[in-house]
C-alpha positions in Angstrom: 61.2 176.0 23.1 61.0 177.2 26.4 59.2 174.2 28.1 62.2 171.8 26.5 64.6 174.5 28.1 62.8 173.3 31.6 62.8 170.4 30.9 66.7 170.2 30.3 67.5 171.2 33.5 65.7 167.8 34.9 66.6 164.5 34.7 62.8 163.3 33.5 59.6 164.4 33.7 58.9 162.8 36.9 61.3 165.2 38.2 59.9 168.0 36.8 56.7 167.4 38.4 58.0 166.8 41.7 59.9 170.0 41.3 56.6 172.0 40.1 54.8 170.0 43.3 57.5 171.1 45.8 56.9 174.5 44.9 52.9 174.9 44.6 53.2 173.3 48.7 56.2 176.4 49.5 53.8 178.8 47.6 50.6 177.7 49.2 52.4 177.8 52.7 53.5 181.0 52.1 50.1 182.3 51.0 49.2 180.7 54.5 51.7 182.5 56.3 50.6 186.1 54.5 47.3 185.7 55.9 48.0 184.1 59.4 50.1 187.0 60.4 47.8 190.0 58.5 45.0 189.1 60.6 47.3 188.8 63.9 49.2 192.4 62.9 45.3 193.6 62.2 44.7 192.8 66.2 47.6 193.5 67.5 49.0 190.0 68.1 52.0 189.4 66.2 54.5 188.6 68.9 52.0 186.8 70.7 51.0 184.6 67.0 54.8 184.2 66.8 55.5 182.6 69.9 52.4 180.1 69.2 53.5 179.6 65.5 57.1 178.5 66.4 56.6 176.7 69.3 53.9 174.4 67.0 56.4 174.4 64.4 59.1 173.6 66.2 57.5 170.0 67.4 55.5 169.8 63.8 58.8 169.2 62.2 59.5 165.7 64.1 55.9 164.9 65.6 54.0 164.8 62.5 50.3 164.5 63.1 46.7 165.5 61.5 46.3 167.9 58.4 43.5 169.4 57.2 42.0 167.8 54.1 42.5 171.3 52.0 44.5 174.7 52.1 41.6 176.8 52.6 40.4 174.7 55.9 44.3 174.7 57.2 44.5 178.4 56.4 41.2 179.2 58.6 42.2 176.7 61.6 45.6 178.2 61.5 44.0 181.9 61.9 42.0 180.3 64.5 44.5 178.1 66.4 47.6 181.1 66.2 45.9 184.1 66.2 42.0 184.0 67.6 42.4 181.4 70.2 45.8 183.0 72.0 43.7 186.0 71.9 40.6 184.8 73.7 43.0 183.7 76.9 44.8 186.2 77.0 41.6 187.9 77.8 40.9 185.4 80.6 43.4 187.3 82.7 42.7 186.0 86.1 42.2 182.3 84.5 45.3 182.7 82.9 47.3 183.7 85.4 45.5 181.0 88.4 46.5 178.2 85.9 50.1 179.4 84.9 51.4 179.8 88.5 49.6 176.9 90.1 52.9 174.3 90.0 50.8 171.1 90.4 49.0 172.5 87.0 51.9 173.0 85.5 53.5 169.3 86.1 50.7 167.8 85.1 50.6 169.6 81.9 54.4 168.9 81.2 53.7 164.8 82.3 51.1 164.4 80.0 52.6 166.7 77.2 55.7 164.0 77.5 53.8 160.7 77.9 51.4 161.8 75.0 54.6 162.3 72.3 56.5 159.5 73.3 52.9 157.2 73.2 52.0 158.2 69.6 54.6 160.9 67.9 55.6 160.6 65.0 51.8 160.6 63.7 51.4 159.6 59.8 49.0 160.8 57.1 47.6 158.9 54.5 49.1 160.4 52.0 52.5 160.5 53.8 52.8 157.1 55.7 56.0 156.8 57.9 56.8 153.5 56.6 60.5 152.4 58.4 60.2 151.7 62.2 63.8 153.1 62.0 62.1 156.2 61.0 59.9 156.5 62.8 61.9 155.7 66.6 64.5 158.8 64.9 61.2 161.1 64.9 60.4 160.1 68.1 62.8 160.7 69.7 63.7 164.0 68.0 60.0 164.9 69.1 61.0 164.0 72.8 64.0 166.4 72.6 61.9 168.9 71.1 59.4 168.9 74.1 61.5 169.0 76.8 63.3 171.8 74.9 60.1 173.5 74.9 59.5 172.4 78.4 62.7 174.2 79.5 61.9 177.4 77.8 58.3 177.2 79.6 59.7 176.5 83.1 62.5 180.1 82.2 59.9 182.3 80.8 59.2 185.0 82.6 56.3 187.0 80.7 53.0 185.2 81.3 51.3 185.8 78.2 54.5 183.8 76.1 54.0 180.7 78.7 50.5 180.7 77.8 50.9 181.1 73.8 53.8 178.6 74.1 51.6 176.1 75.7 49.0 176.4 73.2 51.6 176.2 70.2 52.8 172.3 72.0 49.4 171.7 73.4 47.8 171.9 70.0 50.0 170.0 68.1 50.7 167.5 70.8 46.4 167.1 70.4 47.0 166.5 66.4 49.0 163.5 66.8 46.3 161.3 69.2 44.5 158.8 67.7 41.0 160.2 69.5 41.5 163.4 67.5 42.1 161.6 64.6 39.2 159.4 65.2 36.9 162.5 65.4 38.3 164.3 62.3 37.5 160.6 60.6 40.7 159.9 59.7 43.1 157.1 59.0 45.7 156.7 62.0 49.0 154.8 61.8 49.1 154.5 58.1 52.0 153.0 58.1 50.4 149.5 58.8 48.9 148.9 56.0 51.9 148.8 54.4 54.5 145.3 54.1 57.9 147.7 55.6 58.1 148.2 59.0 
């Protein structure tokens, strides 16, 4: 009685499905989440795992790029890339501080950072091919704007230790989206063409 009271509310059961699949990926990523920032409030990083986290996020959303092939490995190399990593530099003080005030440095990082997205963002999956080129120029170029938006923020910060966790937040997922890191993880790169639409 109940499951034909769901399935009411949908069209078929093809959009039932997709509905239940929509919400295992929100549940999973906010199991993710939960854990990511427990471990960072466990060692005192949570505004530092914040900064890191949105910065990724923020370029994520348009850039695309590599997952990891299950939610338990993308849980631990989230832990790992938001929270343990940051945490390690921060430590490197002197390192730190040498790299984020040297201006040549900091150029070079910002040229690269831009020639990388707009050479291979967005970046496909297998199991989510970008198929249009019309797409794919839109996500591009949102990615661009995304950077430099970044970019600005970098150049305005004044705190150190946020330049630093905002450069690894870009820096990492600017790393997901090129075909040598795809190549190592052995995966597929530029799905898209194997498929006819372009």
């Amino acid at each position: 009685m109940a499951k034909k009271k769901i399935l009411g509310d949908f069209e078929s059961k093809e959009d039932l499905e997709y509905a239940q699949y929509n919400l295992s990926i929100i549940l999973i990523n906010i199991e993710k989440v939960v854990v990511i920032y427990i471990v960072a409030i466990s060692i005192g990083m949570v505004t530092h795992t914040l900064i890191t986290h949105v910065s990724y996020l923020v370029l994520r959303k348009y850039a695309g790029g590599w997952h990891a092939n299950n939610s338990l490995n993308c849980t631990a190399l989230s832990v790992l890339t938001f929270v343990i990593f940051p945490k390690l530099l921060l430590k490197l003080d002197g390192l730190v501080q040498n790299y984020l005030l040297d201006n040549k440095i900091t150029f070079l990082t910002i040229l690269l950072s831009l020639y990388l997205v707009w050479c291979y963002a967005p970046a496909d999956t297998d199991r989510n091919p970008i198929l249009r080129r019309s797409t794919r120029i839109k996500m591009r170029n949102r990615a661009m704007f995304a950077t430099i938006v970044l970019i600005i923020v970098l150049l305005f910060i004044n705190s150190l230790s946020a330049k630093l966790c905002l450069l690894v937040g870009m820096m990492t997922e600017i790393l997901t989206i090129t075909p040598i890191f795809y190549k190592l993880m052995k995966r597929s790169y530029a799905n898209y063409e194997n498929y006819k639409i372009t």
